[in-house]
C-alpha positions as CSV (number, residue, x, y, z in Angstrom):
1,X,1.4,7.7,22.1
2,X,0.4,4.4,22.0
3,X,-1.8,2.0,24.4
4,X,-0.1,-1.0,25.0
5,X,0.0,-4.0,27.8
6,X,3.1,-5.8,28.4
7,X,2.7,-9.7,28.4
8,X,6.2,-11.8,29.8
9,X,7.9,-11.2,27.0
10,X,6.8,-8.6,24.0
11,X,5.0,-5.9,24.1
12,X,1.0,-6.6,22.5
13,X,-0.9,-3.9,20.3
14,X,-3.9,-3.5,20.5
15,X,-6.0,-3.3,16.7
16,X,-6.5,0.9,17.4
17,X,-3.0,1.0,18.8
18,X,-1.6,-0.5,15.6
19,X,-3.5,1.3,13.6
20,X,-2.0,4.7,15.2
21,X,1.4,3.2,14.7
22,X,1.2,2.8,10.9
23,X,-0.5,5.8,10.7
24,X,2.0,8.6,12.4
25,X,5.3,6.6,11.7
26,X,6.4,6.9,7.8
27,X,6.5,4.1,5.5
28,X,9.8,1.6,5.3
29,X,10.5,3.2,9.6
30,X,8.9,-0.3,10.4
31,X,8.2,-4.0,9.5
32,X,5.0,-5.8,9.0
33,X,5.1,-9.6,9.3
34,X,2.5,-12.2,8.5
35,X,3.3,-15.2,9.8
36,X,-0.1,-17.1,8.3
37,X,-0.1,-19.5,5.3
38,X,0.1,-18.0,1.7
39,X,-3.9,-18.2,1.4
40,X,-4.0,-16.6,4.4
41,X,-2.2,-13.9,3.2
42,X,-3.9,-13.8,-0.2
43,X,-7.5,-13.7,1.1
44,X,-6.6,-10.4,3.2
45,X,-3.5,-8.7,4.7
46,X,-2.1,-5.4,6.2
47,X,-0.6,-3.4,3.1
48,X,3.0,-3.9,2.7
49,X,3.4,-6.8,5.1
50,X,6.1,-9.1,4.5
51,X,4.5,-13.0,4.7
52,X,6.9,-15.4,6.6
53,X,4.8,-17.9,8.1
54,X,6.0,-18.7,11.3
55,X,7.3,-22.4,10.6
56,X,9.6,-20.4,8.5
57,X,10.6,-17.6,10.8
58,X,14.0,-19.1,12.2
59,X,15.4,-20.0,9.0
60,X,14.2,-16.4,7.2
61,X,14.9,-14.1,10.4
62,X,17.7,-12.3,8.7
63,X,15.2,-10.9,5.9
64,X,13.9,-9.0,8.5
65,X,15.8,-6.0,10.3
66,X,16.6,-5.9,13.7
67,X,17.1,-2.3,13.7
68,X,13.1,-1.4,13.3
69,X,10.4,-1.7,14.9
70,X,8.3,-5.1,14.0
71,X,4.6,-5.7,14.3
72,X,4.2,-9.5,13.8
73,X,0.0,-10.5,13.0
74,X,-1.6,-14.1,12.3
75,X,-5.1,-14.3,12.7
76,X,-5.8,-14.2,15.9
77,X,-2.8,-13.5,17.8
78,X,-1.7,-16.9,19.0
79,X,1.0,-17.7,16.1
80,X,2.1,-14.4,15.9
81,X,2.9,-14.1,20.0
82,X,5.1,-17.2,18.9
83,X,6.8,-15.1,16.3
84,X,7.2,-11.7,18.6
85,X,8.6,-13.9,21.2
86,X,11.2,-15.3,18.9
87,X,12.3,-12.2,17.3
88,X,12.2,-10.6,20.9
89,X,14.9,-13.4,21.9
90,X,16.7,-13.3,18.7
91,X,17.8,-9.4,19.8
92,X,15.1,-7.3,17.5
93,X,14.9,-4.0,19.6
94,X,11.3,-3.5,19.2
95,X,9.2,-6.0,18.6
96,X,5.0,-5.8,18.8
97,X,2.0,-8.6,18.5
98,X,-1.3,-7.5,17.1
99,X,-3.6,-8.4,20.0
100,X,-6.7,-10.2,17.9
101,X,-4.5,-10.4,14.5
102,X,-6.4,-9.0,12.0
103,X,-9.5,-10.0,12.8
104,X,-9.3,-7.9,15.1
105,X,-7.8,-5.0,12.9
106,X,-10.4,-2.6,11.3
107,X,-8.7,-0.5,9.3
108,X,-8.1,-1.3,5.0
109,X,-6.4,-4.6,4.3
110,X,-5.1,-5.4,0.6
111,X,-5.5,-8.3,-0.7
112,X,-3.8,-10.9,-3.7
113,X,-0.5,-13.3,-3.3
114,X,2.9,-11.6,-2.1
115,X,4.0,-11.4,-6.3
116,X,1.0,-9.9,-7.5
117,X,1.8,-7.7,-10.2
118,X,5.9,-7.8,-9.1
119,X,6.1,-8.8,-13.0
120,X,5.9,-5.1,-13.7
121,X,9.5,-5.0,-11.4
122,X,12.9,-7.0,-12.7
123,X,14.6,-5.6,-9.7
124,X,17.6,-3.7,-11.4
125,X,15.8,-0.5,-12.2
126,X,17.1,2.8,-11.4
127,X,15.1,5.7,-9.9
128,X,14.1,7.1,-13.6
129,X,12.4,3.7,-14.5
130,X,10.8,3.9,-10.7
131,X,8.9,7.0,-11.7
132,X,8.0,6.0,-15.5
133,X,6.2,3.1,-14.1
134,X,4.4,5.6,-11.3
135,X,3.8,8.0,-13.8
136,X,2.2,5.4,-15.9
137,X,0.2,4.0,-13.6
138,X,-0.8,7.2,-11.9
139,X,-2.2,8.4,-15.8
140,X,-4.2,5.3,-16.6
141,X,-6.0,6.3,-12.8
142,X,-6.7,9.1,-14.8
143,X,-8.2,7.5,-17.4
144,X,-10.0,5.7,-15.2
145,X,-11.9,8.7,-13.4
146,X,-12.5,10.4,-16.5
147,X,-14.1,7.7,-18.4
148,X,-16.4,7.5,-14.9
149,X,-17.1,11.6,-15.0
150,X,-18.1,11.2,-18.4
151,X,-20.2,8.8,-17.7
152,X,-21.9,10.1,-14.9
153,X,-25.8,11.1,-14.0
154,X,-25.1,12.2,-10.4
155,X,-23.8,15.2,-9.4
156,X,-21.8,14.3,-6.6
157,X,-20.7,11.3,-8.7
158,X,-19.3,13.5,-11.3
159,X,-17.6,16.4,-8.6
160,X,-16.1,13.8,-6.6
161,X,-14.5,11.8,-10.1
162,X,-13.2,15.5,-11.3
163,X,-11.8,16.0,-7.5
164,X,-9.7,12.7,-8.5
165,X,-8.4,13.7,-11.8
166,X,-7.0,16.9,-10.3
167,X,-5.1,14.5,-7.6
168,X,-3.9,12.1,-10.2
169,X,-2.8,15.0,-12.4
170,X,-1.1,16.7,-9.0
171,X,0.8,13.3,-8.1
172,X,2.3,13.3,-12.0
173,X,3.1,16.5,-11.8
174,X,4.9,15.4,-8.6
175,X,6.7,13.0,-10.6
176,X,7.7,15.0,-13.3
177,X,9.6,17.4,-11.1
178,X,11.2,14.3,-8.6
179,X,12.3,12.6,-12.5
180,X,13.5,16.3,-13.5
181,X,15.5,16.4,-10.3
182,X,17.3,12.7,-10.2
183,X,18.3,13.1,-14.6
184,X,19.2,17.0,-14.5
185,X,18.9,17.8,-18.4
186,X,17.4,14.6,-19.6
187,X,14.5,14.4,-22.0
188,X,11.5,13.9,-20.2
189,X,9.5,11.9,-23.0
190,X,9.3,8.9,-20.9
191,X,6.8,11.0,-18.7
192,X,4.8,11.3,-21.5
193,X,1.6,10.3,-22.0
194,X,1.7,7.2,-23.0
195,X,-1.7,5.5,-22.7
196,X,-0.6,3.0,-19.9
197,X,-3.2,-0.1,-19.2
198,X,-2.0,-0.4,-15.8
199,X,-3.4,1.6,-13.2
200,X,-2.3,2.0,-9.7
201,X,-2.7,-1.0,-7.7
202,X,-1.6,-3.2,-10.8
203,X,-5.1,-3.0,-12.3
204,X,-5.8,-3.2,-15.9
205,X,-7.8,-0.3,-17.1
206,X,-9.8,-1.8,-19.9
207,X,-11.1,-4.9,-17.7
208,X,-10.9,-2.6,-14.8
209,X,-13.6,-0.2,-16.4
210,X,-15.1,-2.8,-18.1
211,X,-16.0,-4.9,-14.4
212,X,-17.2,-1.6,-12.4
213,X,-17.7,1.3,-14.8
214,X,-21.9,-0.2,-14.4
215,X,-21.8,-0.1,-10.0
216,X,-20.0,3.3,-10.0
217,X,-23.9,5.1,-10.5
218,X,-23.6,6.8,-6.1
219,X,-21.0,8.6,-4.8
220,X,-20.8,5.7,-2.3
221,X,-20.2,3.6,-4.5
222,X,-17.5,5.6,-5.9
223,X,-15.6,6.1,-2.5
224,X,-15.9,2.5,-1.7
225,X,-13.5,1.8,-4.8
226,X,-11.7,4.1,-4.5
227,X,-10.6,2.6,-1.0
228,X,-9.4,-0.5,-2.5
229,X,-7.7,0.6,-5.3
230,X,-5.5,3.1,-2.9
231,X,-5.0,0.4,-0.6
232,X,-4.1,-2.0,-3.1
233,X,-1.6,0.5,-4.7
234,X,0.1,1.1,-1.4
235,X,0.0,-2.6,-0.7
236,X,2.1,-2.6,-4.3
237,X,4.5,0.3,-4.0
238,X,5.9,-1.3,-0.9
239,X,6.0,-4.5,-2.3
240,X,8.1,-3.2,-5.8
241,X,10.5,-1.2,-2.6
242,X,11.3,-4.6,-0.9
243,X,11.7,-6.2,-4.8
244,X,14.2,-3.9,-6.0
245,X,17.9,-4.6,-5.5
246,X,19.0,-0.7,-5.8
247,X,18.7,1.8,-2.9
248,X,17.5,4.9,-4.6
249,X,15.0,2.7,-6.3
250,X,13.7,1.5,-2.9
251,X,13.4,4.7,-2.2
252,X,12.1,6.1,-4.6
253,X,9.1,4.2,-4.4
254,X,8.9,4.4,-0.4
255,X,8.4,8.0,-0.8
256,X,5.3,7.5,-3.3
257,X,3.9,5.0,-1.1
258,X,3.5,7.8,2.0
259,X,1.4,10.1,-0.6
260,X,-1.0,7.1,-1.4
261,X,-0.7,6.4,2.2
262,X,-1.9,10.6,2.7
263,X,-4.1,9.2,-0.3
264,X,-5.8,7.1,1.4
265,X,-6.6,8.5,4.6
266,X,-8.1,11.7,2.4
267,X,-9.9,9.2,1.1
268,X,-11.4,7.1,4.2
269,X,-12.4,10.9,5.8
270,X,-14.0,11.3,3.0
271,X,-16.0,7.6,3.0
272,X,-16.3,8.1,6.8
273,X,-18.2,11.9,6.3
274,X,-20.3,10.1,3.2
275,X,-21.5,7.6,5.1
276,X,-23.4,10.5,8.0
């Protein structure tokens, strides 16, 4: 499944090999760790990835579980052998170095400090408030591609941006059914619309609009965005699933982080076909 080389003591990815493991294994089966500086972390990482810099590891080890499999990445490979080695010795089962670190690693990074946009999480929420915030998020996306469509003088512009709506619509619907399901016989007005300024990815739709609504003239152009702003909500739904303190909640919001995961590889075949 995977091509790997076997050093002394962990096993080393390479980039393509990574890349295949995040792809077929679900979100929240394994553990990213960064073990570069903060600014490191904030100038570009692998979505999801829990930053530990590695003179930190020993005394933050038990953040981490042993049970899954870990891919540890710095930014070339030489910190984060230090850190596989370690967590190899420390008993973690299945342990992995990203051969290059992610300069190496071609696929769609996220980027921002480890809280971005957490404020939108206390921590305590149940599953219902989970999906409320989705929902939310996933309708001001909406907004987003609609006010794009509307906008719009070319034709492939305008199909792909009314493509999009129908996925945002499909992934609320999505939600409506997964909140119906979790509060049998509750009042659904929290799913609502509501007119949410936050889009997926933690964006603000009015400044959001306001900053690329005048680039967004080519499909390309289109695509390219639409890229970062599924990778950054990825990036974010895992984040809010290692924030919150209750189970369901956590898992609530792994299971909408595969579909932008799905998301976002529709997406990239789509970039890759655009692109010749």
């Amino acid at each position: 499944m995977m091509t790997e080389e076997k050093s002394a003591e962990v096993a080393v990815l390479e980039a393509e090999a990574a890349r295949r493991l995040m792809d077929e294994r679900p979100v929240g089966s394994y553990t990213l760790v960064d073990v570069r500086q903060p600014w490191e972390y904030e100038e570009r990482h692998l979505p999801g990835a829990t930053l530990i810099p590695l003179g930190e590891l020993p005394g933050r080890v038990e953040e981490l579980d042993r049970e899954k499999p870990v891919l540890a990445y710095c930014a070339t490979g030489g910190r984060s052998r230090a850190a596989a080695q370690l967590l190899s010795g420390l008993g973690f089962r299945e342990v992995y170095n990203l051969a290059g670190g992610i300069r190496a690693y071609e696929g769609r990074t996220a980027e921002g400090p480890e809280e971005l946009h957490l404020e939108l999480l206390r921590g305590d929420e149940g599953p219902a408030e989970a999906l409320t915030l989705a929902y939310g998020m996933e309708q001001a996306l909406q907004a987003f591609y609609e006010a794009v469509a509307q906008a719009a003088r070319e034709a492939e512009l305008a199909a792909f941006c009314r493509q999009m709506i129908q996925v945002e619509a499909a992934h609320q619907e999505r939600l409506r059914r997964r909140y119906a399901e979790i509060t049998p016989g509750a009042d659904p007005a929290p799913l609502a619309p509501g007119g949410s300024e936050v889009m997926e990815g933690g964006f603000q739709l009015s400044d959001f609009l306001a900053r690329n609504a005048p680039f967004l003239t080519t499909l390309a152009a289109a695509l390219e965005l639409a890229l970062t702003v599924e990778t950054q909500a990825l990036d974010l739904y895992l984040r809010l699933a290692r924030k919150s303190r209750e189970e369901a909640t956590r898992r609530i919001f792994l299971e909408i982080a595969e579909e932008e995961k799905a998301h976002l590889a529709a997406i990239s075949r789509l970039w890759e076909q655009s692109r010749g």
